[in-house]
MMTF fields as JSON, N, C-alpha, C and O atoms, coordinates in Angstrom:
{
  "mmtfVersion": "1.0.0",
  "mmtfProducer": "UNKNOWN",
  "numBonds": 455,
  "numAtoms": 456,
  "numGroups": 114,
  "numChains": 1,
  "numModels": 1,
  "chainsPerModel": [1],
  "groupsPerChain": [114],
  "chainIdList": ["A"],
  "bondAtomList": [4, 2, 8, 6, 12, 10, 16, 14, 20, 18, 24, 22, 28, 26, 32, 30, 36, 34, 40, 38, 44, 42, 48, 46, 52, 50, 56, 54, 60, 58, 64, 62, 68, 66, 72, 70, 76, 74, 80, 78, 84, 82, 88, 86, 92, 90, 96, 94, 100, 98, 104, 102, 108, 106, 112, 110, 116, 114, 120, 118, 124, 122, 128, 126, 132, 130, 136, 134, 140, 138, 144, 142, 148, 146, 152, 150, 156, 154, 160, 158, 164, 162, 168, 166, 172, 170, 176, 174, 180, 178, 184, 182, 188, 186, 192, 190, 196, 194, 200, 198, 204, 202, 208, 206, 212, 210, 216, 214, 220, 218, 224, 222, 228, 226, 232, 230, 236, 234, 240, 238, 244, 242, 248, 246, 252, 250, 256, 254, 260, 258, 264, 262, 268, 266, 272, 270, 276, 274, 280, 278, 284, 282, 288, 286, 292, 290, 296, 294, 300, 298, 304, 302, 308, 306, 312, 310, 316, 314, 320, 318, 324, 322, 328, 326, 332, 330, 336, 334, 340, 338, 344, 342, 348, 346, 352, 350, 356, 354, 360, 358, 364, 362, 368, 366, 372, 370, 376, 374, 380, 378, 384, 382, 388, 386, 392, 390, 396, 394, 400, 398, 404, 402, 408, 406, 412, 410, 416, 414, 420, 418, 424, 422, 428, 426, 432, 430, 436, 434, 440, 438, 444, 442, 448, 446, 452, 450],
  "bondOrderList": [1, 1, 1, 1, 1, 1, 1, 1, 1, 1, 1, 1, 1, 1, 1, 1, 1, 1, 1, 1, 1, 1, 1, 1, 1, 1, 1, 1, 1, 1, 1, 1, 1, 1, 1, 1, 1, 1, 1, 1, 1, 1, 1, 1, 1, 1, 1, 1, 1, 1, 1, 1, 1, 1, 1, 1, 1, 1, 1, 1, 1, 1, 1, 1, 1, 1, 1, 1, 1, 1, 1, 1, 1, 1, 1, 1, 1, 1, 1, 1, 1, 1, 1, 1, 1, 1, 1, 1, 1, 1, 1, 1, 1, 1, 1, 1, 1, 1, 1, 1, 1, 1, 1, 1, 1, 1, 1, 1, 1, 1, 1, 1, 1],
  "groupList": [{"groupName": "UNK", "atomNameList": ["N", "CA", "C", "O"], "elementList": ["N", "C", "C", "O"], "formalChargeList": [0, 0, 0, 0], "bondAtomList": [1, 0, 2, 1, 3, 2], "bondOrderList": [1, 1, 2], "singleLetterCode": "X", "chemCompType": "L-PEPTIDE LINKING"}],
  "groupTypeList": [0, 0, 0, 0, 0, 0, 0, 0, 0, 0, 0, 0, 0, 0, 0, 0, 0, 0, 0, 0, 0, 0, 0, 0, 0, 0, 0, 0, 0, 0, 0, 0, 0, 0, 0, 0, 0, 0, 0, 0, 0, 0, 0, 0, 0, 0, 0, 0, 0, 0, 0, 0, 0, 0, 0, 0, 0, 0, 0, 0, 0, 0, 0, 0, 0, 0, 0, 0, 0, 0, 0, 0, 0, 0, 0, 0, 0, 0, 0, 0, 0, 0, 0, 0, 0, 0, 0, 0, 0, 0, 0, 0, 0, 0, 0, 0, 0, 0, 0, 0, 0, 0, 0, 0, 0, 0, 0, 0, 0, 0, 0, 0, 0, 0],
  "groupIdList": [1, 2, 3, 4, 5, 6, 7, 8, 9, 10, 11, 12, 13, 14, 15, 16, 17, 18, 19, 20, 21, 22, 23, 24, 25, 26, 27, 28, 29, 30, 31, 32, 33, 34, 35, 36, 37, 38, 39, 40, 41, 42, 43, 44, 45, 46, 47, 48, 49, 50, 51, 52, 53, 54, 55, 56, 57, 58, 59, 60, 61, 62, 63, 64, 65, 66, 67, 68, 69, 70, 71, 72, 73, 74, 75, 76, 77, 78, 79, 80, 81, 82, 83, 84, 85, 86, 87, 88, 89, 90, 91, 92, 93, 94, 95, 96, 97, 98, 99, 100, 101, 102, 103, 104, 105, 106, 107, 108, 109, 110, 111, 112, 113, 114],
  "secStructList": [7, 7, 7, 7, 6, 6, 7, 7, 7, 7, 7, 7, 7, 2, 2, 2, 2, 2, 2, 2, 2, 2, 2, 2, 2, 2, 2, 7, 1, 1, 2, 2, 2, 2, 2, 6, 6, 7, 7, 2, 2, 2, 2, 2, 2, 2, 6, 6, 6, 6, 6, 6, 1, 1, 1, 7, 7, 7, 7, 7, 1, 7, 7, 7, 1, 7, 1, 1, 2, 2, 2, 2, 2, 7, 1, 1, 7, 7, 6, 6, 2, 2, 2, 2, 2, 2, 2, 2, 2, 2, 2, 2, 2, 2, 2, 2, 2, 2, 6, 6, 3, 3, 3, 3, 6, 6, 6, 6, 3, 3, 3, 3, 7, 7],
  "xCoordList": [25.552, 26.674, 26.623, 26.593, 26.61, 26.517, 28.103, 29.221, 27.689, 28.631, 28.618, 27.472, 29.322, 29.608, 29.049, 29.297, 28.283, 27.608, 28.656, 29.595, 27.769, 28.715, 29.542, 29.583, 30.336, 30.847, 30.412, 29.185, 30.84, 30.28, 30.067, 30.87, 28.946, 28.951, 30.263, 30.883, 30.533, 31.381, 30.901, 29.809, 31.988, 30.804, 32.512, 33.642, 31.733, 32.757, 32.756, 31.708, 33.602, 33.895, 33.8, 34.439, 33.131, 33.451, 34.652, 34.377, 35.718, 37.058, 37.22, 37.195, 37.38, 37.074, 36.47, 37.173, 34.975, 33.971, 34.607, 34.744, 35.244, 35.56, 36.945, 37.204, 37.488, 38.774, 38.362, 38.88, 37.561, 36.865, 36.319, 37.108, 35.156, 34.307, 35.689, 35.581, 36.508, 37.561, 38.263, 38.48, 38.518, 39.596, 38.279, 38.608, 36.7, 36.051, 36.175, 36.929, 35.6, 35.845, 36.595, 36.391, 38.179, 39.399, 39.987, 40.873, 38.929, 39.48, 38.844, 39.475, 37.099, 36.071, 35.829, 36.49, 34.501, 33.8, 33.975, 34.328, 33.892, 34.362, 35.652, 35.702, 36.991, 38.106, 37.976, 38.145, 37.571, 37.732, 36.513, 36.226, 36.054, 34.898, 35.734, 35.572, 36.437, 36.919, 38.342, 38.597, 38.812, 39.997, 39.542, 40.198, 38.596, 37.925, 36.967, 36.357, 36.907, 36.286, 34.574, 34.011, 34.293, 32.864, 31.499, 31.628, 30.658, 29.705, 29.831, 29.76, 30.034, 30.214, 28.79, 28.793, 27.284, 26.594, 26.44, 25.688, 27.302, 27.295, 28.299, 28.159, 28.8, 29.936, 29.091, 29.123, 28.463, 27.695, 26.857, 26.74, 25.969, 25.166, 25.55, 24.784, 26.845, 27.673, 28.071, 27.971, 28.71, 28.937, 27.434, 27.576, 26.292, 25.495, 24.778, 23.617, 25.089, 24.596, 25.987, 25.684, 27.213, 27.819, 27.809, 28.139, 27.236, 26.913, 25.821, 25.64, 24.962, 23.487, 23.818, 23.008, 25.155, 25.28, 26.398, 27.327, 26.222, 27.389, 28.885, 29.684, 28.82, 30.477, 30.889, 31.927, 29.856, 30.598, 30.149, 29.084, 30.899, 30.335, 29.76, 30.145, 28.219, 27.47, 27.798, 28.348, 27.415, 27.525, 26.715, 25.672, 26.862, 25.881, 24.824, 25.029, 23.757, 22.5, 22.94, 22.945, 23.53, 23.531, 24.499, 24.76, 24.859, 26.076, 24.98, 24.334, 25.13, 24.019, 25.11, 26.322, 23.788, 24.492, 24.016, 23.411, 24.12, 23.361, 24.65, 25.873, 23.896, 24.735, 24.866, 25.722, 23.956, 24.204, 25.088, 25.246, 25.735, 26.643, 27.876, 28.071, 28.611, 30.05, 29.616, 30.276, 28.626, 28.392, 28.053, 28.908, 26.933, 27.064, 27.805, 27.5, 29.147, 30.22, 31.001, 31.233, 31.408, 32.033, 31.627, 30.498, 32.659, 32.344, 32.242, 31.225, 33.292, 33.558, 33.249, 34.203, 32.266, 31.719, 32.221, 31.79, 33.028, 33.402, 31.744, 30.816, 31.602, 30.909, 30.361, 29.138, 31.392, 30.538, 29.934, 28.881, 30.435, 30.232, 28.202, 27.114, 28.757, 27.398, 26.209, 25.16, 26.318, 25.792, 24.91, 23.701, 25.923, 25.602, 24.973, 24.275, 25.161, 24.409, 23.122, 22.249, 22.749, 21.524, 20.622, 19.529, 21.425, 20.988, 20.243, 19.088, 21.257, 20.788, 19.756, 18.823, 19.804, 18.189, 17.349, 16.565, 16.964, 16.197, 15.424, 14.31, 16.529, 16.186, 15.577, 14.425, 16.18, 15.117, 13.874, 12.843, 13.788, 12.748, 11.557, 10.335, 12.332, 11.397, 10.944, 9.948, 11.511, 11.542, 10.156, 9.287, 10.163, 9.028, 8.075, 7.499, 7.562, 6.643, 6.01, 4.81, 6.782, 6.303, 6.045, 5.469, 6.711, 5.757, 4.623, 4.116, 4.151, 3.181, 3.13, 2.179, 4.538, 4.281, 5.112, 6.085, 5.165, 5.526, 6.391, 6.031, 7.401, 7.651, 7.594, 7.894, 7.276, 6.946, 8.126, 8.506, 8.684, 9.425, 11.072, 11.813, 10.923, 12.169, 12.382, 13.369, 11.053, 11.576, 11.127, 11.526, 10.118, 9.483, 7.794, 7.193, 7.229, 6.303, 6.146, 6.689, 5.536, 5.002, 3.712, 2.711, 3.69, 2.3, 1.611, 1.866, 0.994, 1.265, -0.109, -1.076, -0.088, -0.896, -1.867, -1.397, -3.306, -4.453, -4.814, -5.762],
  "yCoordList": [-3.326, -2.428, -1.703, -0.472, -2.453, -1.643, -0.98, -1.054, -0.407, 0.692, 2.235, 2.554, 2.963, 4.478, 4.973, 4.431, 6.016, 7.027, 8.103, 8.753, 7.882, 8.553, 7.96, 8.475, 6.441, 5.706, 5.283, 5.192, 5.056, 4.505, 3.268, 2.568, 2.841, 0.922, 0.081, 0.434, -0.755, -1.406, -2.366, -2.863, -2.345, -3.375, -4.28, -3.891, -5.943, -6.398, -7.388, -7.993, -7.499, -7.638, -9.233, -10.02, -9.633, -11.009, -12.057, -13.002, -11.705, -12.046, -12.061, -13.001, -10.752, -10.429, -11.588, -12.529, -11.757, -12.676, -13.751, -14.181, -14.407, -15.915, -16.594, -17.573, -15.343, -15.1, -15.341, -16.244, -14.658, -14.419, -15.975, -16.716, -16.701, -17.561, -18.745, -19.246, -19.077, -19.964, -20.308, -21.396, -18.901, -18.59, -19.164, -19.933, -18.842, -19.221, -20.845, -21.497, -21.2, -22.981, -23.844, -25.0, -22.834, -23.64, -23.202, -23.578, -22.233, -21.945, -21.501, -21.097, -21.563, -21.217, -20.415, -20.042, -19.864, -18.277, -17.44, -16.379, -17.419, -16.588, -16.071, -14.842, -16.805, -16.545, -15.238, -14.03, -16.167, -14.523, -13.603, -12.595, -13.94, -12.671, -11.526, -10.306, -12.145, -11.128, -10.564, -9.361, -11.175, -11.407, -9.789, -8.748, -9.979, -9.206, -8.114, -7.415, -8.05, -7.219, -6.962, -5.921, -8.047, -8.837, -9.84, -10.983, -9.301, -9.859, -11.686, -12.014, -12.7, -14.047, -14.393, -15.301, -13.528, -13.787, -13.755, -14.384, -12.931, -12.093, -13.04, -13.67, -13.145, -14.447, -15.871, -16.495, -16.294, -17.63, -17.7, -18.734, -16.48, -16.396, -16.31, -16.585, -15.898, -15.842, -17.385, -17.74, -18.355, -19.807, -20.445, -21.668, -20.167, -20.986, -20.084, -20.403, -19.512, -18.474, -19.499, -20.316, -19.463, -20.317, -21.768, -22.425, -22.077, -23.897, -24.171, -25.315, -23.381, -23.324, -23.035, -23.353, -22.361, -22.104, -22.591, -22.024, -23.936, -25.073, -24.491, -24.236, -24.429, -23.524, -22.533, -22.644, -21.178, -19.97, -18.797, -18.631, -18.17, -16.449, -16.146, -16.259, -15.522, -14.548, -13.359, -12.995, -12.749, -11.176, -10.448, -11.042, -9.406, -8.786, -7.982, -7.848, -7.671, -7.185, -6.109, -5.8, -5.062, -4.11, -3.203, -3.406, -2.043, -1.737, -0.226, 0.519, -0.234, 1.389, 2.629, 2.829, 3.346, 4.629, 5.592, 5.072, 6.665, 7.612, 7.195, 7.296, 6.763, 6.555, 7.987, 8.089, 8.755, 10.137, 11.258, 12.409, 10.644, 11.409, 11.896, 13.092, 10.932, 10.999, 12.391, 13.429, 12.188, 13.217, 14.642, 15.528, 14.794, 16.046, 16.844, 18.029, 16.231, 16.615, 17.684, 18.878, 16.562, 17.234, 18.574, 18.74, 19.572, 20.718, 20.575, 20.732, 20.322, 19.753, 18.698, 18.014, 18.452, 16.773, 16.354, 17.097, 15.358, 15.318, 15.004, 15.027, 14.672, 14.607, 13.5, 13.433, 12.107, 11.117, 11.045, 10.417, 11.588, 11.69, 12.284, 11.918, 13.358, 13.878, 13.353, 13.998, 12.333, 11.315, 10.119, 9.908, 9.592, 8.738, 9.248, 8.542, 10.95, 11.203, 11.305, 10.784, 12.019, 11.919, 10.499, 10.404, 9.508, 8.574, 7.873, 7.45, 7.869, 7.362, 8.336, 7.855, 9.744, 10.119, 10.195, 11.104, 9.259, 8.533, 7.41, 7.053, 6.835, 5.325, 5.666, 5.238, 6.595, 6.738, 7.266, 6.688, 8.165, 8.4, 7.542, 7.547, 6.895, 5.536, 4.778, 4.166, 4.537, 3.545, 4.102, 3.405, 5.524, 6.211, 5.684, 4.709, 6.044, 6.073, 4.78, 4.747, 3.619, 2.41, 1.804, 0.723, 2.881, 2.367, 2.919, 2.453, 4.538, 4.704, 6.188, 6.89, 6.462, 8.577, 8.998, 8.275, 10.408, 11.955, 12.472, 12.543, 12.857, 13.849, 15.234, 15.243, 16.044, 17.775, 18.55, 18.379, 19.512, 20.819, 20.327, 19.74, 21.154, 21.058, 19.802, 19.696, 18.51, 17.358, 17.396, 16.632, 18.459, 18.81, 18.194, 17.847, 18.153, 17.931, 16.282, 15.992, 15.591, 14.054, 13.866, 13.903, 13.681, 13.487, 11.596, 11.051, 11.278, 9.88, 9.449, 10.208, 8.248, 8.034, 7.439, 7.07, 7.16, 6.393, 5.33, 4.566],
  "zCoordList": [24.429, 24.305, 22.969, 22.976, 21.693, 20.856, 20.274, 20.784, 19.161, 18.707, 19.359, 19.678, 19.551, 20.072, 18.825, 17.747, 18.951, 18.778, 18.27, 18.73, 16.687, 16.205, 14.871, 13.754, 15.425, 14.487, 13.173, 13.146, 12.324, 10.899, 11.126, 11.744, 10.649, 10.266, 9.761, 8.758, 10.333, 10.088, 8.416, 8.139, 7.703, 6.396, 6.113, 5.816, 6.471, 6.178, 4.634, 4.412, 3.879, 2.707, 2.349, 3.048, 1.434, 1.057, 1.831, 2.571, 1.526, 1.638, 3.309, 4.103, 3.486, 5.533, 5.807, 6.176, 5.676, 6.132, 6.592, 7.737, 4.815, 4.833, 5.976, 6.676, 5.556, 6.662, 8.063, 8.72, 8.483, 10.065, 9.986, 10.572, 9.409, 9.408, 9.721, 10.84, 9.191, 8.714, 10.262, 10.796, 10.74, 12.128, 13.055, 13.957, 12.913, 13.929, 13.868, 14.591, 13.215, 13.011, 13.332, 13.704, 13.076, 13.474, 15.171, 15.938, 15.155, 16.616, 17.753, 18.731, 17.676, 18.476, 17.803, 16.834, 18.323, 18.016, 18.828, 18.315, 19.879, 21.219, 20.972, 21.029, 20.646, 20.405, 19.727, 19.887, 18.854, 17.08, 17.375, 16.729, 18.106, 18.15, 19.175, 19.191, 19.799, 21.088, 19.763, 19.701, 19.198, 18.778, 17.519, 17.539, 16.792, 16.065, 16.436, 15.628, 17.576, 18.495, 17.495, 17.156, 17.343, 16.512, 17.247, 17.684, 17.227, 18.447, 17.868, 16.683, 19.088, 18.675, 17.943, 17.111, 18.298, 17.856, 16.022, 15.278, 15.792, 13.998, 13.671, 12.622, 14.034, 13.389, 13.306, 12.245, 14.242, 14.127, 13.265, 12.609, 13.027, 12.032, 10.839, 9.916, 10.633, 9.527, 8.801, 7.626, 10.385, 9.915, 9.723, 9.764, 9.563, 9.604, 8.365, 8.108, 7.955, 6.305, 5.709, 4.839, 6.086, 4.883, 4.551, 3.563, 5.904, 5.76, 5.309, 4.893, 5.266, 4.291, 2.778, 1.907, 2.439, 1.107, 0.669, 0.094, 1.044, 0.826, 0.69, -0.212, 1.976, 2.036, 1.161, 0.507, 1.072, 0.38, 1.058, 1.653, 0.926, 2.0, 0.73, -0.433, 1.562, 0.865, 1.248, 2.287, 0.316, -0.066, 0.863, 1.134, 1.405, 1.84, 0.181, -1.026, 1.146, 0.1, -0.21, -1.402, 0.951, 0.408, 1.673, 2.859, 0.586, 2.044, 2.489, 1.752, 3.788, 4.041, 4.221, 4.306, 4.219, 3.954, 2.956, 2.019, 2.931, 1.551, 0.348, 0.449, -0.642, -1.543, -2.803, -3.682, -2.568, -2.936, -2.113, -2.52, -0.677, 0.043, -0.997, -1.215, -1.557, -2.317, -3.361, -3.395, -4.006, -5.266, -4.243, -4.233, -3.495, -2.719, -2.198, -2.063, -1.73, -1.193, -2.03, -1.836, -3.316, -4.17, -4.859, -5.321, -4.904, -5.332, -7.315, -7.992, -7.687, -8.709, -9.592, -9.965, -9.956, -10.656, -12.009, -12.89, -12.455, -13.806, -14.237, -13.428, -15.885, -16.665, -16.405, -16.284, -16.232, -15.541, -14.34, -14.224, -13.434, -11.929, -12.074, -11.63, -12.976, -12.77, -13.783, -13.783, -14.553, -15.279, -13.93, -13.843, -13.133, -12.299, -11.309, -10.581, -11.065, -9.961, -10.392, -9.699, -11.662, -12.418, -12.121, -11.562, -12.661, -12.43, -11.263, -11.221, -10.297, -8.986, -8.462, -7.818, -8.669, -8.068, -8.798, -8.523, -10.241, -10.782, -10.635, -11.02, -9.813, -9.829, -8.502, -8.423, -6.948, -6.211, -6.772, -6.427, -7.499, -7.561, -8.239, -8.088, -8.95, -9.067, -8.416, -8.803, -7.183, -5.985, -5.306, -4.781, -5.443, -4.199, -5.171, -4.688, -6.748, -7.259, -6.976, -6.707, -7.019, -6.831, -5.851, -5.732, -4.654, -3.475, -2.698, -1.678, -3.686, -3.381, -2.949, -2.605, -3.082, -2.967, -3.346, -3.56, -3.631, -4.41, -3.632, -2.457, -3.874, -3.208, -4.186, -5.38, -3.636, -4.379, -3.687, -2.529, -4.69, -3.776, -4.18, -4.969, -2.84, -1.995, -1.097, -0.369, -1.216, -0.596, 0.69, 1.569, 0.873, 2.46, 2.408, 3.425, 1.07, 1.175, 0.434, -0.632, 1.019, 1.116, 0.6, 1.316, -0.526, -0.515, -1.276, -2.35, -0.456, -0.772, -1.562, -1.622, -2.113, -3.878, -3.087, -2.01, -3.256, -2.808, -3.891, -3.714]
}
């Protein structure tokens, strides 16, 4: 079934997690999965990531999404805004170098390191 096409990722929060994980335990997984409209499978994997980490919700790694979306949008950038945007397409661009290609241009051309 899936998510509809279209929708944003759902990203649930430390706190959410422990909340959800807590209600499954005390009350099935099936329950709160229907209850949370949350696959029972992502929740189980959830209680068995916190019983491996001696009862604490982990964090997710990382939330997706272009994290350069917020700065593009804006017409207007304060001084910091546009500090951090500097930044972050630094640090990608560091990311490519180290795994092995260039990008040139306008971001159309690929050219990768031997």
């Amino acid at each position: 079934m899936g998510r509809k096409k279209g929708t944003p990722t759902r990203y649930y929060s430390k706190d959410e997690k422990e909340k959800i994980i807590k209600e499954a335990l005390n009350d099935g997984v099936q329950p709160t999965a229907r209850n949370y409209n949350i696959s029972s499978g992502m929740i189980s994997n959830w209680i068995k990531s916190y019983r491996e980490n001696n009862n604490t919700v982990v964090e997710n790694k990382y939330k997706r999404g272009n994290p350069l979306a917020k700065y593009s949008r804006k017409k207007d950038l304060t001084e910091m805004e546009k500090l951090e945007y500097e930044n972050m397409k630094l640090r990608i661009e560091n990311e490519r170098f180290k795994k092995g290609y260039m990008v040139k241009g306008d971001s159309t051309v690929v050219v990768f390191k031997k």
